[in-house]
FIFIZA-37476 format. One line per 5 residues: number of its first residue (from 1); their letters; for each residue x, y, z of C-alpha. Coordinates in Angstrom, 1 decimal. Each point is the difference from the previous one (the first is absolute). Layout:
BEGIN
NUM> a> X,Y,Z ~ ...
***
This chain:
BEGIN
1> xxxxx> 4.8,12.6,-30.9 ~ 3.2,1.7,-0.2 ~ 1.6,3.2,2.2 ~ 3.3,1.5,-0.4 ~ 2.5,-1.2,2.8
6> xxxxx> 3.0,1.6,1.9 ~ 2.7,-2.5,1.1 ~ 0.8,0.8,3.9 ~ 2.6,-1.3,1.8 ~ -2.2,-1.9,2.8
11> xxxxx> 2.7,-1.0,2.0 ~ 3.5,0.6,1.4 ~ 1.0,-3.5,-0.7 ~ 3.1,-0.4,-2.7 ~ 0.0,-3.1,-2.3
16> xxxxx> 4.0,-0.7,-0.7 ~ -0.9,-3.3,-1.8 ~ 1.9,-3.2,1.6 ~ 2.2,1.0,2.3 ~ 3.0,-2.6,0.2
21> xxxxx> 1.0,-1.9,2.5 ~ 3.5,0.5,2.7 ~ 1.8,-2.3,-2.1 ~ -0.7,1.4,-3.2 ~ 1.2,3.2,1.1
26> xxxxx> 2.9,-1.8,1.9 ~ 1.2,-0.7,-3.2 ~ -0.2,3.2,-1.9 ~ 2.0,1.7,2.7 ~ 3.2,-2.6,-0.2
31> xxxxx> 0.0,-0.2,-3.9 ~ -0.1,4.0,0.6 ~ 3.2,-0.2,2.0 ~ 2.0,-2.6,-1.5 ~ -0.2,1.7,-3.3
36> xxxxx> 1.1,3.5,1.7 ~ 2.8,-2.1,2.2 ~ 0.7,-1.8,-3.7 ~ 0.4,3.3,-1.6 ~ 2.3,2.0,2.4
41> xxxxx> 2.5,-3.2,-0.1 ~ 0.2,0.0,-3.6 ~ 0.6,2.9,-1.8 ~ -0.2,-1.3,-3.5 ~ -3.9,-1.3,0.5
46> xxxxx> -3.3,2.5,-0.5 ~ -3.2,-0.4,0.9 ~ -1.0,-0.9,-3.3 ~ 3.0,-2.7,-0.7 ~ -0.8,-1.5,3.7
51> xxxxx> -2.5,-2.8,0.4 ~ -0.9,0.0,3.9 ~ -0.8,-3.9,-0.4 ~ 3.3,-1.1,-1.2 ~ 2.8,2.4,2.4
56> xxxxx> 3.2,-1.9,1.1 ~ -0.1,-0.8,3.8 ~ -3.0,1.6,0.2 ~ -0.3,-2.0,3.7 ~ 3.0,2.1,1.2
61> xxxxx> -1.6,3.3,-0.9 ~ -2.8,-0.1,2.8 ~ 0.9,-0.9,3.3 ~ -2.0,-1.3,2.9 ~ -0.2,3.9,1.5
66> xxxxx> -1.4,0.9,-3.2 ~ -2.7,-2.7,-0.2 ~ -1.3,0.6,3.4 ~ -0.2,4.0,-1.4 ~ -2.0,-1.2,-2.8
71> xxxxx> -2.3,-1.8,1.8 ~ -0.9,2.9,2.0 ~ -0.8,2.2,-2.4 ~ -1.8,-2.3,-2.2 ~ -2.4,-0.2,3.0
76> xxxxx> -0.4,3.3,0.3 ~ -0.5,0.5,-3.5 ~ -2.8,-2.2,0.2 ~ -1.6,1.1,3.1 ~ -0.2,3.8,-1.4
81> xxxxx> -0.9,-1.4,-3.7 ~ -2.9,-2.2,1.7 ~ -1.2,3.2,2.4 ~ 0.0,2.6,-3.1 ~ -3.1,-2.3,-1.6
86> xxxxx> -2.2,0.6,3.5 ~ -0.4,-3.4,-0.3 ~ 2.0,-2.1,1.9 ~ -2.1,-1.0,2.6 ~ -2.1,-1.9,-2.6
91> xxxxx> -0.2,-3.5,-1.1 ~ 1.1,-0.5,-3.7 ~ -3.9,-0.8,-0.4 ~ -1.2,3.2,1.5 ~ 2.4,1.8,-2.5
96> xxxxx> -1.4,-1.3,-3.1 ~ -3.3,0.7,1.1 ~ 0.8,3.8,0.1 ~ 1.8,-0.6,-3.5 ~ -3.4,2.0,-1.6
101> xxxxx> 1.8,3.2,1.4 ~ 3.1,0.0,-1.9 ~ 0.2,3.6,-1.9 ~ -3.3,1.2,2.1 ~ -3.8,0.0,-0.5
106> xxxxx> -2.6,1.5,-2.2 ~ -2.9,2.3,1.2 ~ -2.7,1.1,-2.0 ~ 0.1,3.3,-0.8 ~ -3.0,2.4,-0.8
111> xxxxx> 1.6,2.9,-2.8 ~ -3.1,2.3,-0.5 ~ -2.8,1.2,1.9 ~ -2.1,-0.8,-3.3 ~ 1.4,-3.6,0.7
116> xxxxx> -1.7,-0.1,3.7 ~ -3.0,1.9,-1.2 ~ -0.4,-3.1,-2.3 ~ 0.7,-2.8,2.6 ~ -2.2,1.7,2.3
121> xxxxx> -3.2,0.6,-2.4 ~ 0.5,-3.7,-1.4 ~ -0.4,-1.3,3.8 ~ -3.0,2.5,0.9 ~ -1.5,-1.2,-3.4
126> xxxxx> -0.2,-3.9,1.5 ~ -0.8,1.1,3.7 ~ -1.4,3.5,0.1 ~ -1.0,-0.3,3.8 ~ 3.2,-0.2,1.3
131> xxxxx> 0.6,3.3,-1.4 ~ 1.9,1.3,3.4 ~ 2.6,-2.6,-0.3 ~ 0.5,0.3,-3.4 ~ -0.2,3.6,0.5
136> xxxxx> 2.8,-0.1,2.9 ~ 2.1,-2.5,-2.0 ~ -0.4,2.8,-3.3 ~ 1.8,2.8,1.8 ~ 2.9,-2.6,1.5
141> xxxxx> 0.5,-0.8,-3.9 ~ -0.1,3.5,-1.1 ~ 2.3,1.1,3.0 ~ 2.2,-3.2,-1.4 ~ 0.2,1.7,-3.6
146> xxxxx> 0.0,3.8,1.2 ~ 3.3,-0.5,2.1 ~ 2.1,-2.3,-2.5 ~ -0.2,-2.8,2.4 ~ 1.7,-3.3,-0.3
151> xxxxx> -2.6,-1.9,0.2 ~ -3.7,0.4,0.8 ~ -1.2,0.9,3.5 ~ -3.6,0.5,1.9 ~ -1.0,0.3,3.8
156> xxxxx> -0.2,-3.2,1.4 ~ -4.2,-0.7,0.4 ~ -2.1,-1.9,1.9 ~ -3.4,-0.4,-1.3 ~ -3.2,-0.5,2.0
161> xxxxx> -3.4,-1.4,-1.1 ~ -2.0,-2.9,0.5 ~ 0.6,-3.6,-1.2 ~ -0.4,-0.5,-4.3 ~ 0.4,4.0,-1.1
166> xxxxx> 3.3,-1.3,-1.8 ~ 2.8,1.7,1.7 ~ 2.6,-2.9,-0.2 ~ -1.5,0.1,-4.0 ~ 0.9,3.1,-0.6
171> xxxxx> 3.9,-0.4,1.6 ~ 0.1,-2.5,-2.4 ~ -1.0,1.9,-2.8 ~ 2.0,2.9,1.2 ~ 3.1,-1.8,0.0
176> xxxxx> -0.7,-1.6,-3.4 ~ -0.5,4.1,-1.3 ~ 3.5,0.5,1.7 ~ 1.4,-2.7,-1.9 ~ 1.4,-1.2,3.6
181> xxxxx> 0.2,-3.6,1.9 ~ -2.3,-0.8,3.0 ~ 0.5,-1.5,3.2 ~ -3.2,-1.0,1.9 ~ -0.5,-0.6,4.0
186> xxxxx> -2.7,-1.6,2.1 ~ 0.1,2.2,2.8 ~ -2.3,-2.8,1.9 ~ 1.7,-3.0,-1.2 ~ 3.8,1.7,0.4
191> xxxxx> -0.5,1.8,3.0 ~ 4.0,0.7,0.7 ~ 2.4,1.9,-1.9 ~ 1.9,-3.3,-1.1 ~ -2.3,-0.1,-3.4
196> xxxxx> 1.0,3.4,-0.9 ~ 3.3,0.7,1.1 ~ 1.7,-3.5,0.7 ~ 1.3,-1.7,3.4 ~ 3.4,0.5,1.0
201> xxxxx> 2.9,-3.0,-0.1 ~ -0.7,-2.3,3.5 ~ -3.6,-0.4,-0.7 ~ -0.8,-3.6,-1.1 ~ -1.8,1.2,-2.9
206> xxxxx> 2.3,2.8,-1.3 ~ -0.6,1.3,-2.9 ~ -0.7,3.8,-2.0 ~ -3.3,1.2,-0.1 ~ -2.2,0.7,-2.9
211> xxxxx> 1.1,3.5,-0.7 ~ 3.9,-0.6,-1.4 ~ -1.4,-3.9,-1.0 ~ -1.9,2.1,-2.2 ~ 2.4,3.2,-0.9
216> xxxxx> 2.0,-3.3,-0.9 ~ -2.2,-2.3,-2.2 ~ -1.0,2.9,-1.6 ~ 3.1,2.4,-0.1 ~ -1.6,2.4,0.2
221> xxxxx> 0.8,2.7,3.4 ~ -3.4,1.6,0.0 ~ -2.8,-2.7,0.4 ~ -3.8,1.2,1.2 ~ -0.4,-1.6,3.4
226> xxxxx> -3.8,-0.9,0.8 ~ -0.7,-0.8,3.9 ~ -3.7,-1.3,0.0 ~ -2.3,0.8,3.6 ~ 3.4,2.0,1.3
231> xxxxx> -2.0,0.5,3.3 ~ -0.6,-3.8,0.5 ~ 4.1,-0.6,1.0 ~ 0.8,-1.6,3.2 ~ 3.2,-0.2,1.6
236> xxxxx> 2.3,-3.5,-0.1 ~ 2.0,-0.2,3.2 ~ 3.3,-1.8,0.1 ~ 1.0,-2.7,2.3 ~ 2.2,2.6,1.7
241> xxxxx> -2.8,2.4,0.4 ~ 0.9,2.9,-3.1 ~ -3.0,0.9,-1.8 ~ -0.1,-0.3,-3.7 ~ -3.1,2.1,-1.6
246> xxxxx> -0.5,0.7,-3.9 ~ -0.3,3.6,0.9 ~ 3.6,0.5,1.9 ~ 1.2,-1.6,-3.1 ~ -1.9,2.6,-2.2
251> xxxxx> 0.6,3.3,1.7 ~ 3.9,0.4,-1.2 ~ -1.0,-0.9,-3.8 ~ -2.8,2.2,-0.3 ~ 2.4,2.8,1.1
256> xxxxx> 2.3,0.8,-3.2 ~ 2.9,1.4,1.8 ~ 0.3,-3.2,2.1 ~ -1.1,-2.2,-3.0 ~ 3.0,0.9,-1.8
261> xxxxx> 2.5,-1.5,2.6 ~ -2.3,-3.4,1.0 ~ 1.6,-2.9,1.0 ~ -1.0,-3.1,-0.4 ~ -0.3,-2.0,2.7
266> xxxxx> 0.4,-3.3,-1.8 ~ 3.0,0.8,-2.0 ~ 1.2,3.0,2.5 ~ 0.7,2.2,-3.6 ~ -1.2,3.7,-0.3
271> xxxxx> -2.5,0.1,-2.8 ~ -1.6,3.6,-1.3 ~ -3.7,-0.9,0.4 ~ -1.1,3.4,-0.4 ~ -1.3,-0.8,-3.4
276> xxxxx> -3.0,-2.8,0.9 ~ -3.6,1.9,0.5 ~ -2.5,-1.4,2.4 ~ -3.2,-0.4,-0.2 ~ -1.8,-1.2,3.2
281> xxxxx> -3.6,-1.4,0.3 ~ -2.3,0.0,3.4 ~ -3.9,0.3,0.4 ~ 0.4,2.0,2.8 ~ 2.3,2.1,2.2
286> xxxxx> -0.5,-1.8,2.6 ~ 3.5,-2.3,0.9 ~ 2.1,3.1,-1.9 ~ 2.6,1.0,1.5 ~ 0.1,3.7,0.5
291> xxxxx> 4.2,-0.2,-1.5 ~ -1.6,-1.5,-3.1 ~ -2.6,2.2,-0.6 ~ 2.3,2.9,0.2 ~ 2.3,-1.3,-2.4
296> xxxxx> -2.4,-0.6,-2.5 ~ -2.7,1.7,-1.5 ~ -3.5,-1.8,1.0 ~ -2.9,0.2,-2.1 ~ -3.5,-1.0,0.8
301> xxxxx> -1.7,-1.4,-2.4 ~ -3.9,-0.8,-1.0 ~ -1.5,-2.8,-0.6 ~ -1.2,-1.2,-3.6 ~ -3.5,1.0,-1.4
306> xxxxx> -1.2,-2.3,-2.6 ~ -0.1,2.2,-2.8 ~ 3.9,-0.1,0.3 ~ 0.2,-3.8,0.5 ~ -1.6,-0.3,-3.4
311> xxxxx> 1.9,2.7,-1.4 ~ 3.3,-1.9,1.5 ~ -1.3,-3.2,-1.4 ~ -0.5,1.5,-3.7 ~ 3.7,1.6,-0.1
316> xxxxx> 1.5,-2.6,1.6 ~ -1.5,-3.0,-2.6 ~ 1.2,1.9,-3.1 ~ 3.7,0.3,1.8 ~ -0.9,-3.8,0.1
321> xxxxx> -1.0,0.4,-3.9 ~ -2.6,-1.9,1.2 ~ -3.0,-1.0,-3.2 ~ -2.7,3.1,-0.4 ~ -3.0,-3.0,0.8
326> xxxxx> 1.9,-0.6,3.2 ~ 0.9,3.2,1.2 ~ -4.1,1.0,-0.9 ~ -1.2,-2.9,1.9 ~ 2.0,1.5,3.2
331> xxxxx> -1.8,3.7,-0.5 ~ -3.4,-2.2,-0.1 ~ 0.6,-1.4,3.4 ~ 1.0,3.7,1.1 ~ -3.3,1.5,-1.7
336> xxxxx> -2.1,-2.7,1.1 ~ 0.7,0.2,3.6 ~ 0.7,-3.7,0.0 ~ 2.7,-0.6,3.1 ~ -0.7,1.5,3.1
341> xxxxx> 1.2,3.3,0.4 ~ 1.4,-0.6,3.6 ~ 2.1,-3.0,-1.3 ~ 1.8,2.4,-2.9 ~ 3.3,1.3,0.5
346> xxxxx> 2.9,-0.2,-1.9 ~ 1.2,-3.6,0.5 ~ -3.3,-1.7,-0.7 ~ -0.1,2.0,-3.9 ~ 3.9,-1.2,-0.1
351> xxxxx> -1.6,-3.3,0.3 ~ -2.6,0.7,-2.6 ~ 2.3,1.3,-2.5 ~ 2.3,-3.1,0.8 ~ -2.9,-2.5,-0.6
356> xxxxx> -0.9,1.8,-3.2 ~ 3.8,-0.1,-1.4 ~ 0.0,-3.4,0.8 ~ -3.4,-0.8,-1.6 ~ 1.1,2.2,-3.6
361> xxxxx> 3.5,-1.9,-0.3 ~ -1.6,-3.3,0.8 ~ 0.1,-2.1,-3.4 ~ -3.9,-1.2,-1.7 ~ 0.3,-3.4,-0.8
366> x> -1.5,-1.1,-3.4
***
């Protein structure tokens, strides 16, 4: 699936191609004044007659005053040609990894409010109880369209419900309506911010976080970020006693002025992150902190009836273009009453419908 893009420039940072080196431009500036010196002393040669490489004397036009000059400014040429990229306090290998951002980033763009009307009927058509999100989400795209915007923008959300109703599911699918990349965190298996937004240069394991790995792999500058059980993070605590939490790391980004001006704490660059949408997951509100909630809008959610696992189960195997006998078979154990009701939710048909893929592609043997 396709969406229109706008290219934004996501960062300050100025590509000027190779820049040369002191002695390159060492040399530029002496070939530059012997031919002027060559030219003042002769009256009868032009700058189109003159060939800089072959002047007379050419050692007796410069003299050792004049070198020393030329070595200054060449450094300073270079010092304020290296500090105009915003780059010079990287590694040559930390430059080409930002090489994706040469001329900007794309965002996808929403152009009608007919165009979200149809993303967000498509995704109440596969998973009609989570109506309120998609609801919420609806308006952010209509807004998006409405207003001309850039790109396309909705309230940061958490949602709340009870394990297997599908809400990292239907992120997914969101972001696959969106036409957008994803970035996924384990709240309880990346507890600090390093996952998301990187660790800083003096840290043994330096390195960028998932968000701009992924605004990179994908160049694309407005990925869907999914945090699963967003009240499950714990705090990592650095040999020097600072505090790193997944939430402090959060708070700035899910704020679009400051978003626009974040800095990256790996590659110390300001990025404009104020195109990424979040969408958090928790089962309760219990371990959410009150400066999340109020940055986000938090829905509660119900759990599943079964009616609407089997109703998930039938839309989701023809998406799967799964065989009529196979997706029937899967009603029967639905109609039947043949699992145990208690042990239903939306992993365990996930599993089903994987099984029954698995079973139709497998090949009969004669």
């Amino acid at each position: 699936m396709t969406r229109s893009t706008t290219l934004i420039p996501f960062s300050p940072i100025r590509f000027l191609g190779e820049i040369p080196n002191v002695h390159t431009i060492e040399d530029r500036l002496r070939l530059f004044l012997r031919t002027m010196r060559a030219l003042r002393q002769d009256d009868s040669l032009t700058a189109e007659t003159l060939n800089p490489h072959k002047i007379p004397n050419w050692r007796e036009l410069i003299e050792r005053s004049d070198r020393l000059k030329i070595e200054r400014r060449a450094m300073l040429y270079l010092e304020r040609l290296t500090n105009k990229s915003g780059m010079s306090h990287l590694t040559s290998e930390n430059k080409a990894r930002l090489t994706p951002l040469r001329g900007g980033l794309p965002v996808s763009r929403i152009e009608t409010e007919h165009e979200a009307d149809e993303i967000a009927a498509a995704l109440h058509a596969e998973m009609p109880w989570m109506a309120r999100a998609t609801e919420e989400v609806w308006h952010g795209l209509r807004a998006s369209a409405r207003d001309g915007l850039l790109g396309v923008r909705f309230n940061p959300l958490v949602l709340l419900g009870p394990p297997g109703i599908g809400k990292s599911h239907w992120a997914r699918r969101l972001a696959h309506h969106l036409a957008v990349p994803t970035t996924m965190i384990e709240a309880t298996g990346e507890p600090g911010s390093f996952s998301l937004v990187g660790t800083q240069k003096g840290w043994g394991s330096a390195s960028p976080g998932k968000l701009i790995q992924t605004v990179l792999s994908e160049q694309h500058a407005g990925p869907l970020v999914i945090i699963d059980e967003v009240e499950k993070v714990g705090d990592v605590t650095a040999t020097n006693g600072s505090r790193h939490t997944l939430t402090d790391a959060l708070l700035p980004l899910l704020e679009r002025m400051t978003a626009q001006a974040w800095e990256c704490p790996f590659f110390q660059i300001r990025f404009d992150m104020s195109w990424a949408n979040w969408v958090m997951t928790a089962n309760s509100c219990a371990g959410l902190p009150a400066p999340l909630q109020s940055r986000c809008v938090v829905l509660d959610l119900p759990g599943l009836t079964v009616e609407q696992l089997r109703q998930f189960a039938e839309i989701e195997g023809k998406r799967r273009s799964l065989p009529d006998p196979a997706i029937a078979a899967l009603m029967e154990i639905f109609d039947r009453g043949l699992t145990n009701d208690a042990d239903l939710s939306l992993r365990s048909v996930s599993r089903m419908l994987d099984r029954a893929q698995t079973l139709a592609n497998r090949p009969i043997l004669n």
